[in-house]
KETOR-571455 format. One line per 8 residues: number of its first residue (from 1); their letters; for each residue x, y, z of C-alpha. Coordinates in nm, 2 decimals. Example, Ala and Ser with C-alpha at 12.3 -4.5 7.8 and 13.67 -1.06 7.14 Angstrom:
<atoms>
1) AS) 1.23/-0.45/0.78 | 1.37/-0.11/0.71
</atoms>
This chain:
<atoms>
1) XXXXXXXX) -1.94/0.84/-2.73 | -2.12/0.82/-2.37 | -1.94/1.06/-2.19 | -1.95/1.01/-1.80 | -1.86/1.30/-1.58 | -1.80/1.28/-1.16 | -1.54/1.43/-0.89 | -1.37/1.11/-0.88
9) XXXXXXXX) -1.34/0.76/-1.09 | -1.21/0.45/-0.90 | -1.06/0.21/-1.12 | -1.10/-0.12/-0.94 | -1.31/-0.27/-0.69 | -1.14/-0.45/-0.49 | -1.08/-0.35/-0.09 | -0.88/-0.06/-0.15
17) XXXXXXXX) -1.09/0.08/-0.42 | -1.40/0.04/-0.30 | -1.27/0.15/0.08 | -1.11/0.45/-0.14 | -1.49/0.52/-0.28 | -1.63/0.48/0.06 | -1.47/0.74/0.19 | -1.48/0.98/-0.15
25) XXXXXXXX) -1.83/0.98/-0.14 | -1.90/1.02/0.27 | -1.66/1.33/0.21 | -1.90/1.48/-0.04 | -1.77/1.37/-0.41 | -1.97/1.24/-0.67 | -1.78/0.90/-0.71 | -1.82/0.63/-0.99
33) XXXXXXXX) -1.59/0.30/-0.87 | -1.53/0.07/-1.20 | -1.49/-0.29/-1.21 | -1.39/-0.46/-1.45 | -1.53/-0.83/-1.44 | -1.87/-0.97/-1.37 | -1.82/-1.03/-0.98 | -1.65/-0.82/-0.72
41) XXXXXXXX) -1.40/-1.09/-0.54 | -1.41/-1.35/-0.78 | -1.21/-1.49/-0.92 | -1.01/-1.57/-0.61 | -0.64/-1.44/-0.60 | -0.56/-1.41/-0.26 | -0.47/-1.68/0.03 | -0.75/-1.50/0.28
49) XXXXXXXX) -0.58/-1.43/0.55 | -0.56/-1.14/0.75 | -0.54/-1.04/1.09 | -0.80/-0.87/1.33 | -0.58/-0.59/1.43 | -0.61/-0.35/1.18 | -1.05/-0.36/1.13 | -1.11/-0.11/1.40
57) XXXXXXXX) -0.90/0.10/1.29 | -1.03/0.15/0.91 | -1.42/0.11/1.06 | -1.46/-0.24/0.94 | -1.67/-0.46/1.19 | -1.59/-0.80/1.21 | -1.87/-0.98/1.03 | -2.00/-1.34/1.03
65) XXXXXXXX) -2.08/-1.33/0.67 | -1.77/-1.30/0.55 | -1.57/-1.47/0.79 | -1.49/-1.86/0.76 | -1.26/-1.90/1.03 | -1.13/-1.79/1.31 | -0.82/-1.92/1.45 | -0.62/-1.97/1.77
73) XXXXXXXX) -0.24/-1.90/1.63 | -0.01/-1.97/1.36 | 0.26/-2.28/1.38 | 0.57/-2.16/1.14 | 0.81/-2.47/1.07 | 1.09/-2.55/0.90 | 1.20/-2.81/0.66 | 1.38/-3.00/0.92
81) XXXXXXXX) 1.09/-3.07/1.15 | 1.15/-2.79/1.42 | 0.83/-2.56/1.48 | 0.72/-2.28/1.68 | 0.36/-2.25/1.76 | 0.17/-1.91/1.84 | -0.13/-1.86/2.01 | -0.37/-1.52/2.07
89) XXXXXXXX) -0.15/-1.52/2.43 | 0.16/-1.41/2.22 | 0.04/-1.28/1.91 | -0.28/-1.08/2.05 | -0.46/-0.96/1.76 | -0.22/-1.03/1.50 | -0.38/-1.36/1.52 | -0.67/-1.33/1.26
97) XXXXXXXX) -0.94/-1.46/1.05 | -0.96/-1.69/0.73 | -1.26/-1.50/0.50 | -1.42/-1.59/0.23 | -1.31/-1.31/0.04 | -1.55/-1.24/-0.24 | -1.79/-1.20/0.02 | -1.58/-0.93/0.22
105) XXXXXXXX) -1.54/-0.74/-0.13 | -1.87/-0.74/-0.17 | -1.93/-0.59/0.19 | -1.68/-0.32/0.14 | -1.81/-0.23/-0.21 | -2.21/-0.23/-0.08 | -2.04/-0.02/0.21 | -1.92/0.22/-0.07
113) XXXXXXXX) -2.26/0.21/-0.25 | -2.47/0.27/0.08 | -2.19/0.58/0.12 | -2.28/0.73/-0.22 | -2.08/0.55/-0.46 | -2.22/0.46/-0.81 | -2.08/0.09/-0.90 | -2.01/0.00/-1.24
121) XXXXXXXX) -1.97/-0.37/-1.34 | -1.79/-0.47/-1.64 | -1.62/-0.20/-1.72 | -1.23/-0.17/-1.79 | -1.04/0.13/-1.80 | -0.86/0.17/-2.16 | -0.67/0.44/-2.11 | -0.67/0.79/-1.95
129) XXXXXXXX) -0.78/1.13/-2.08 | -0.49/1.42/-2.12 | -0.61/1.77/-2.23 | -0.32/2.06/-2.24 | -0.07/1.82/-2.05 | -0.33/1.77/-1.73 | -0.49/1.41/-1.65 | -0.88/1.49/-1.70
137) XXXXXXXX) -1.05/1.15/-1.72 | -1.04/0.78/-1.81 | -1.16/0.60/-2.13 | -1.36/0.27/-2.09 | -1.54/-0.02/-2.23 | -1.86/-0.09/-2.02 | -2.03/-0.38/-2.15 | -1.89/-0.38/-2.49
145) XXXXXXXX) -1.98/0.00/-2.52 | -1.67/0.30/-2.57 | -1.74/0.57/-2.25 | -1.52/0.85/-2.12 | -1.51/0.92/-1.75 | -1.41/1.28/-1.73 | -1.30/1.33/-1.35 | -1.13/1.60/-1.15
153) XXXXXXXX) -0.93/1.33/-1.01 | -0.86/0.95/-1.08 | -0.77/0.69/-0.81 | -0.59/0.37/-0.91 | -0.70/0.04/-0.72 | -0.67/-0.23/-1.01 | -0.42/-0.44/-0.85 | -0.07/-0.56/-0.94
161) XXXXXXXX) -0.12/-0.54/-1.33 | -0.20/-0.18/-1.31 | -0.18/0.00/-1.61 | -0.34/0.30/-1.48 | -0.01/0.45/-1.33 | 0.15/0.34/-1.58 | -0.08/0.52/-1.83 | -0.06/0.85/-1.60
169) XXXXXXXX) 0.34/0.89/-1.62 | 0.44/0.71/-1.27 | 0.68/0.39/-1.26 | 0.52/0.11/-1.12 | 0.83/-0.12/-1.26 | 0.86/-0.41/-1.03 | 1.27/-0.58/-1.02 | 1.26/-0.97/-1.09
177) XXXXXXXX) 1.37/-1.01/-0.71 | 1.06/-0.81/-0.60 | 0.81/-1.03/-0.74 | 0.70/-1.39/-0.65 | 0.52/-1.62/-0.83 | 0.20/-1.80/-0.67 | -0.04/-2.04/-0.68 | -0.30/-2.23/-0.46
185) XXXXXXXX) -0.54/-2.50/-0.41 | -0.88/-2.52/-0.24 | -0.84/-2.89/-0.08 | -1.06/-3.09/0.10 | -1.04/-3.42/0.27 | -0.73/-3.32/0.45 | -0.60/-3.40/0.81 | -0.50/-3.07/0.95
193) XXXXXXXX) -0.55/-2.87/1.27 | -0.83/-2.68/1.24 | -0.77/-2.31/1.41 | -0.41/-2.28/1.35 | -0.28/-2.12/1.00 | 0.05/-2.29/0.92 | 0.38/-2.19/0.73 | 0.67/-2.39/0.56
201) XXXXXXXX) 0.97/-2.19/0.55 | 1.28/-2.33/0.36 | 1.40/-2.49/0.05 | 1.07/-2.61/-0.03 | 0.93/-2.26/-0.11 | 1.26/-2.07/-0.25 | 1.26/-1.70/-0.18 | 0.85/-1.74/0.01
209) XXXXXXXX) 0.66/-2.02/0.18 | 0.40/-2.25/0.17 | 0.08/-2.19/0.35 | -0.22/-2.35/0.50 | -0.48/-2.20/0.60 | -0.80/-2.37/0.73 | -1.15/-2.30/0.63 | -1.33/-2.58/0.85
217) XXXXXXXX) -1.45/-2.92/0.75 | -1.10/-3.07/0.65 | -1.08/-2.81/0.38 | -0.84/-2.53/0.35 | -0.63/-2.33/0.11 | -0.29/-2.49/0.05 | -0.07/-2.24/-0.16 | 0.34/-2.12/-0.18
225) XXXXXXXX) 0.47/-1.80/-0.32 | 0.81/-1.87/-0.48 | 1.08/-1.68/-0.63 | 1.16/-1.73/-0.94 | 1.52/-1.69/-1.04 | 1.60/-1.87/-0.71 | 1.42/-2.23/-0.81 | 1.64/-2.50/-0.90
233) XXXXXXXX) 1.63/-2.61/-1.27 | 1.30/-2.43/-1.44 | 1.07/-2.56/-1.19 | 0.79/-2.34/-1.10 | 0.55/-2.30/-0.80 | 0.31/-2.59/-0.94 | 0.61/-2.82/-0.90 | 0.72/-2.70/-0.51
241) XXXXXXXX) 0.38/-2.76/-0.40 | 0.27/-3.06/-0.53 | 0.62/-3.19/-0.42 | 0.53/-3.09/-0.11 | 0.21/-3.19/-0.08 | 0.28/-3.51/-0.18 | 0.56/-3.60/0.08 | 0.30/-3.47/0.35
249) XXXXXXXX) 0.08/-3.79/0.46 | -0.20/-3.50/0.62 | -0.28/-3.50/0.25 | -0.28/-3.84/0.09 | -0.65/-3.83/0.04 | -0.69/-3.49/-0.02 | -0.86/-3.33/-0.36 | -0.85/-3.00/-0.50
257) XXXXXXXX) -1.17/-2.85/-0.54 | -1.01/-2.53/-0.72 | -0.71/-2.38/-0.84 | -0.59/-2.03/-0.84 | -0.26/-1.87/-0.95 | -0.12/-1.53/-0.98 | 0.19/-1.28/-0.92 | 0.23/-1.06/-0.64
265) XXXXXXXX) 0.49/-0.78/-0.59 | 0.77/-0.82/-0.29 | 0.90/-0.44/-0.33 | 0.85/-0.17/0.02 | 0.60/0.09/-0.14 | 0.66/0.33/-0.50 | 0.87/0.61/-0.44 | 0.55/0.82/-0.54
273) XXXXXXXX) 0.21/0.66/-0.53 | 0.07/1.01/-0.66 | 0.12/1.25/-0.93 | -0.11/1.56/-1.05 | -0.44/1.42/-1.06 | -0.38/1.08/-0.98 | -0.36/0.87/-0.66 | -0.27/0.53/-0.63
281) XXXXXXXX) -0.36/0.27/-0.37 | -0.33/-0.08/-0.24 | -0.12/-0.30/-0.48 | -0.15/-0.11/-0.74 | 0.12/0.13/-0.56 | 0.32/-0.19/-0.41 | 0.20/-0.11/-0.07 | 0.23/-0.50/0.03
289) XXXXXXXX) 0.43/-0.66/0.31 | 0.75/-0.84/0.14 | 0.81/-1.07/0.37 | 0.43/-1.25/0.36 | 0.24/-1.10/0.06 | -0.04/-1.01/0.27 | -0.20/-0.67/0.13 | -0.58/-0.66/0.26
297) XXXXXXXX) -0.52/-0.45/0.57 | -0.30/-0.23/0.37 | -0.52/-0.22/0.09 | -0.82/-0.08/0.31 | -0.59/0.14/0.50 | -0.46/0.34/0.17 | -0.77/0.33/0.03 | -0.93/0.47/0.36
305) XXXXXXXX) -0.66/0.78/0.32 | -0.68/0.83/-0.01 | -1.10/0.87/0.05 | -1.00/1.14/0.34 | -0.77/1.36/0.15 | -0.93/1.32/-0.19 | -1.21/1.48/0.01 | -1.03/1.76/0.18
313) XXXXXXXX) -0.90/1.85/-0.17 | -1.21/1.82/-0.32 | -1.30/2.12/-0.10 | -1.03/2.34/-0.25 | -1.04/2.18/-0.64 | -0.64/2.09/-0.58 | -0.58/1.75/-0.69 | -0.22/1.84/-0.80
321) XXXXXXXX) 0.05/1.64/-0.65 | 0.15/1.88/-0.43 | -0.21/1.87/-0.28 | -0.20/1.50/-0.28 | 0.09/1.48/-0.02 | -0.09/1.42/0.28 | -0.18/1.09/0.17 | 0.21/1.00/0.08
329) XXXXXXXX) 0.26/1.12/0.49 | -0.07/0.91/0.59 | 0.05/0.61/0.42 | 0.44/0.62/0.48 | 0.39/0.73/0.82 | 0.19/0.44/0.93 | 0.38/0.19/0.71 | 0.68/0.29/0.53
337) XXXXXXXX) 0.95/0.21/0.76 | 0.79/-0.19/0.84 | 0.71/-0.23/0.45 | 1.12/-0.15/0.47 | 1.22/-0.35/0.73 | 1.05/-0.64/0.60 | 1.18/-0.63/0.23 | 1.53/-0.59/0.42
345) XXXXXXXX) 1.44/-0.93/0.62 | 1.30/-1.11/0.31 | 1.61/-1.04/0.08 | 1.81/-1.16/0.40 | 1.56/-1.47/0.45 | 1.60/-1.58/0.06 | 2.01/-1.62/0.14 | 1.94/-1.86/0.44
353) XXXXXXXX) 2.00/-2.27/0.41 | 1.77/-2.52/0.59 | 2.02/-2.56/0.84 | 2.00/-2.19/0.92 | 1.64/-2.11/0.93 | 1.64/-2.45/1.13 | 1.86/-2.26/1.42 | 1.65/-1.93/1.38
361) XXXXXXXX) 1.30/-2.10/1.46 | 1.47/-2.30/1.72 | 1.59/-1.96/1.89 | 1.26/-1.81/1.85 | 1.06/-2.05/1.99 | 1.31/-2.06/2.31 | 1.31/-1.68/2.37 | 1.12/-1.55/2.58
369) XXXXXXXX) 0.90/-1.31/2.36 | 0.59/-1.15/2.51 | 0.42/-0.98/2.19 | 0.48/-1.20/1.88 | 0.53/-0.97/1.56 | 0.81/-0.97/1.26 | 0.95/-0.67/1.46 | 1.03/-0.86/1.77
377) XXXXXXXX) 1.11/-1.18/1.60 | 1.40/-0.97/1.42 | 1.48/-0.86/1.76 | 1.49/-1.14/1.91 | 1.74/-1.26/1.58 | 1.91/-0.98/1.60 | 2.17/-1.09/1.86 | 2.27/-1.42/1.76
385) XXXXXXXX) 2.26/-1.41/1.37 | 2.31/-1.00/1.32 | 2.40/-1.09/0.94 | 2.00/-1.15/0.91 | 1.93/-0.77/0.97 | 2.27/-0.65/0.84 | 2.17/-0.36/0.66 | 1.90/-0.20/0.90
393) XXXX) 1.98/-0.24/1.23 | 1.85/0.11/1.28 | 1.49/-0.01/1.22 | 1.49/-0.30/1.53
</atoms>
């Protein structure tokens, strides 16, 4: 059997992989990053949205190449017709861009190449290596062929399937009520507004909400994330949206050029995203905002750490877990107690009737809020409907 060997192997290459390589292999380490299908970013599983506040901060630049839109605001509405509209005057740079994401994997992953990185395509971790009790490698299948990896230390970025944790003795078990169930269209000949993302909150999209996001030329993607045990009667995702869809006139001529589907995780973060000799990153350690899905920024960022103390420890040859607890401070202290706060408001959101999140929006949009985040939104809440952050309080 080909036997590989290397400081560190990346399974995944997605943004928090390939951001985790990036960083592995500026600090020094021989680093292989692994993907398993024939393109990085495709196929697409992800709504492309993010916002611009977070790129400075994990060195990205803002490029043309991969962005396909940038927009003035957000409108949220409810089922019952009130909205709120946001623009960059409220929301600063939590306003954002829609990409087109394959092509901002790909950056990220040539950035990890250009770094140092070796990239290998098509190849799927099977299973990891144990000698005497200690994690010391991955087994593979590269093109049809049987390898082994041997690594001082593996990093897990494949996603919210991940078996590598799994594999390596840490619970990645997700509860029914912290996962939602997705899916979303590419449309075109649609008559929407062309710079402003939109979400549907309410009984149309139980437990989530339905999104548009514009990518120019009428087209955009038009998706809900749902969850399941609180739809009516076995229907699924498929049947919120095109109920939805159907009822709005914007879309009577519209057509779906593709289709894309796909879980993602609702939970505030593992209670341990590392163990001896392992590290886990992105979704593949639940670090996702509950209350919109979104997991780019936070992919990126934990990858970004993980690439920075992977390194120091390189220096020392300590990848034990005890070694690896910077990266728990890094990520917790930067996100931990919003990842909470969030799940908090979601499980309080999914409780709400139309008539309710009908009187929240109209407060919103009424108060006089200056910076426009989930954070003051709450606060804003918090006075007139404390049962919404029942529970923690102590985070607003």
């Amino acid at each position: 059997m080909k036997t590989y060997t290397c400081d560190v192997v990346i399974v995944g290459a997605g943004p928090a992989g390939s951001m985790a390589a990036k960083f592995c292999a500026l600090g020094g380490m021989d680093t292989i990053l692994l993907e398993k299908k024939a393109e990085i970013g495709a196929p697409l599983r992800c709504a492309e949205g993010v916002s611009k506040a977070w790129l400075d901060e994990c060195g990205i630049e803002a490029d043309p190449t991969w962005i396909r839109a940038d927009m003035k605001g957000a409108i949220i509405k409810s089922v019952k017709g009130t909205t709120y509209q946001l623009d960059e005057s409220k929301a600063g740079n939590e306003v954002g861009y829609v990409l087109e994401r394959h092509l901002f994997d790909k950056a990220l992953a040539k950035d990890a190449a250009n770094a140092g990185a070796k990239i290998m395509m098509r190849t799927s971790c099977t299973g990891v290596i144990r000698e005497d009790g200690k994690l010391v490698g991955i087994k593979a299948k590269s093109m049809g062929e049987e390898i082994e990896i041997r690594a001082k230390v593996i990093v897990g970025a494949d996603g919210y399937e991940s078996q590598v944790g799994r594999w390596a003795g840490i619970d990645t078990t997700l509860k029914l009520s912290d996962i939602d169930s997705c899916i979303q269209y590419r449309m075109c000949n649609i008559d929407i507004t062309p710079d402003y993302c939109e979400f549907v909150i309410g009984s149309c999209a139980p437990g989530g909400y339905i999104w548009v996001f514009p990518k120019g030329e009428k087209v955009a993607n038009v998706g809900i994330g749902v969850a399941g045990q609180l739809c009516n009667k076995g229907a699924d995702a498929k049947y919120y949206l095109d109920k939805w869809i159907a009822e709005d006139p914007r879309f009577k001529n519209g057509q779906i050029l593709e289709i894309m589907g796909g879980f993602v995780s609702t939970c505030p973060g593992l209670d341990s995203a590392v163990d001896d000799n392992i590290i886990l990153v992105g979704d593949a350690a639940r670090i996702i905002d509950p209350i919109t899905g979104g997991g780019i920024c936070h992919a990126c960022r934990t990858g970004m750490y993980a690439g920075k103390v992977l390194s120091e420890c390189n220096k020392t040859g300590d990848f034990s877990k005890k070694a690896l607890q910077p990266y728990e401070k890094m990520w917790r202290d930067r996100m931990e107690d919003k990842l909470f706060r969030n799940w908090m408001a979601k499980e309080k959101l999914a409780t709400l009737d139309d008539d309710t999140i009908d009187e929240l929006l109209r407060l919103i949009s009424t108060a006089d809020i200056k910076n426009v985040t989930v954070y003051n939104l709450l606060k804003a809440i918090k006075d007139k409907f404390p049962k919404v952050v029942e529970g923690f309080e102590d985070l607003i």
